[in-house]
FIPA-361163 format. One line per 3 residues: number of its first residue (from 1); their letters; for each residue x, z, y negated of C-alpha. Coordinates in nm, 2 decimals, padded with zeros to 4 digits. Layout:
N
NUM	a	X/Z/Y | ...
//
This chain:
108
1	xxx	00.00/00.00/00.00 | 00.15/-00.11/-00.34 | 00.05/00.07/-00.69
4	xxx	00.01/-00.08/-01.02 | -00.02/00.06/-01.37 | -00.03/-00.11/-01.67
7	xxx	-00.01/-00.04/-02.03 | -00.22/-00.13/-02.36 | -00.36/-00.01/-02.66
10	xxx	-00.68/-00.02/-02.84 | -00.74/-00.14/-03.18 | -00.82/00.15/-03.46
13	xxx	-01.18/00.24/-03.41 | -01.25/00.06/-03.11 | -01.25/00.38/-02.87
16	xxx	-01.59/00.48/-02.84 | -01.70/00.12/-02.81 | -01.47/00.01/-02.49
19	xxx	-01.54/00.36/-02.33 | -01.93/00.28/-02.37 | -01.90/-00.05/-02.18
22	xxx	-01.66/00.12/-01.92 | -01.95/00.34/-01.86 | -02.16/00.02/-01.75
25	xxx	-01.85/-00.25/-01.63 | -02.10/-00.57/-01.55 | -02.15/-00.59/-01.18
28	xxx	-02.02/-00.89/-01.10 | -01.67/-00.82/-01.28 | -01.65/-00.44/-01.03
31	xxx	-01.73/-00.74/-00.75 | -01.43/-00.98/-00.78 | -01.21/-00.70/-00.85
34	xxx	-01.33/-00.55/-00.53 | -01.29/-00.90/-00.34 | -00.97/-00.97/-00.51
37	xxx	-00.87/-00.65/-00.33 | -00.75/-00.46/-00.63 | -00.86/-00.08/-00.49
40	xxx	-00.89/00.28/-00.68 | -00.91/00.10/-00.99 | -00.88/00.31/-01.30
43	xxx	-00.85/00.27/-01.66 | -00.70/00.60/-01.87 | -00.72/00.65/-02.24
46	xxx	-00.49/00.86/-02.46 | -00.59/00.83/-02.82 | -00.56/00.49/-02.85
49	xxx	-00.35/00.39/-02.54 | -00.52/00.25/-02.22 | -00.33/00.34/-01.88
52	xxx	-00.43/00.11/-01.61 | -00.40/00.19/-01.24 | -00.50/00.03/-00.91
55	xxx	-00.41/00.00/-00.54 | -00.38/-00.28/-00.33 | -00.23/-00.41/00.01
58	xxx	00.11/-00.52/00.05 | 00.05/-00.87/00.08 | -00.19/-00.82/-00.26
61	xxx	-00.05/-01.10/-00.52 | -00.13/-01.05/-00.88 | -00.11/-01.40/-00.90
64	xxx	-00.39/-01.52/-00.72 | -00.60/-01.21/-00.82 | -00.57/-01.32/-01.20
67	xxx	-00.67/-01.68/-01.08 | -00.96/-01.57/-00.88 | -01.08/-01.30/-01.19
70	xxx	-01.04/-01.56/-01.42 | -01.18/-01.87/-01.23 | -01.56/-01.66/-01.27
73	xxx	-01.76/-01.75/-01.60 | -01.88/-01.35/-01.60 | -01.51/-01.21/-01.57
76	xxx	-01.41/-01.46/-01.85 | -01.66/-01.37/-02.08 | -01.58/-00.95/-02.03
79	xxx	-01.23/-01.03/-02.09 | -01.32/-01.24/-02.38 | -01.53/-00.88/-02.50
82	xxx	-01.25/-00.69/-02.43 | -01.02/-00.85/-02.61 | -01.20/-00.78/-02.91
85	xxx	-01.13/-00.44/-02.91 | -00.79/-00.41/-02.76 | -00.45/-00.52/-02.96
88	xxx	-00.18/-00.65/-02.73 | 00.17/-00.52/-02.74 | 00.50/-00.71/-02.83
91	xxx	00.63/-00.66/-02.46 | 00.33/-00.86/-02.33 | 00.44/-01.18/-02.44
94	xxx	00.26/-01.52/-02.56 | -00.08/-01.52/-02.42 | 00.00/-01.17/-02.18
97	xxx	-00.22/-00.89/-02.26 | -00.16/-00.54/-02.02 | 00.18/-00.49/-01.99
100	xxx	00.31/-00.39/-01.67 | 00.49/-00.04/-01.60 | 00.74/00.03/-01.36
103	xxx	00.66/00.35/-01.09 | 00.94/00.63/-01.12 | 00.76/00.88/-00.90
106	xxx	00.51/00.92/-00.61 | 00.44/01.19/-00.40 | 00.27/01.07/-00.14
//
């Protein structure tokens, strides 16, 4: 089993709106991230920083798990939302969003 977590941060003022449609994620975006077999997903906010976490098998590729996400018309238009209220960091490069963290520690 392989771990990710990923970094962003919100744009001033946007909190209360991205937490309010976290509390109601659109169905068929908690599907394909389900089918694209991205497990114990979970988004943490500090203040204005998003911490993203997820599980997934060792053969998971993020790849093909950002092609499938994106290929659907739904998942495209809650990115699209999100997006709005979240300000990409330097690190994340042209067109990159969430930047990816590197693990120091597990206990497992």
């Amino acid at each position: 089993m392989k771990r990710y977590g990923s970094v962003l941060r919100l744009r001033e003022g946007a909190e209360e709106e991205y937490e309010r449609h976290h509390a109601a994620v659109w169905p068929e975006v908690l599907a394909i991230i389900k089918q694209g077999g991205a497990g114990n997903y979970s988004i943490y906010r500090y203040g204005r920083w998003l911490f993203s976490y997820f599980e997934a098998a060792d053969d998971f590729s993020p790849e093909a798990f950002g092609a499938l996400y994106m290929a659907n018309e739904t998942c495209r238009r809650w990115e699209a939302l999100m997006q709005t209220l979240q300000e990409p960091l330097p690190e994340s490069g042209d067109g990159g969003w969430w930047v990816a963290m590197k693990e120091v520690f597990h206990a497992g």
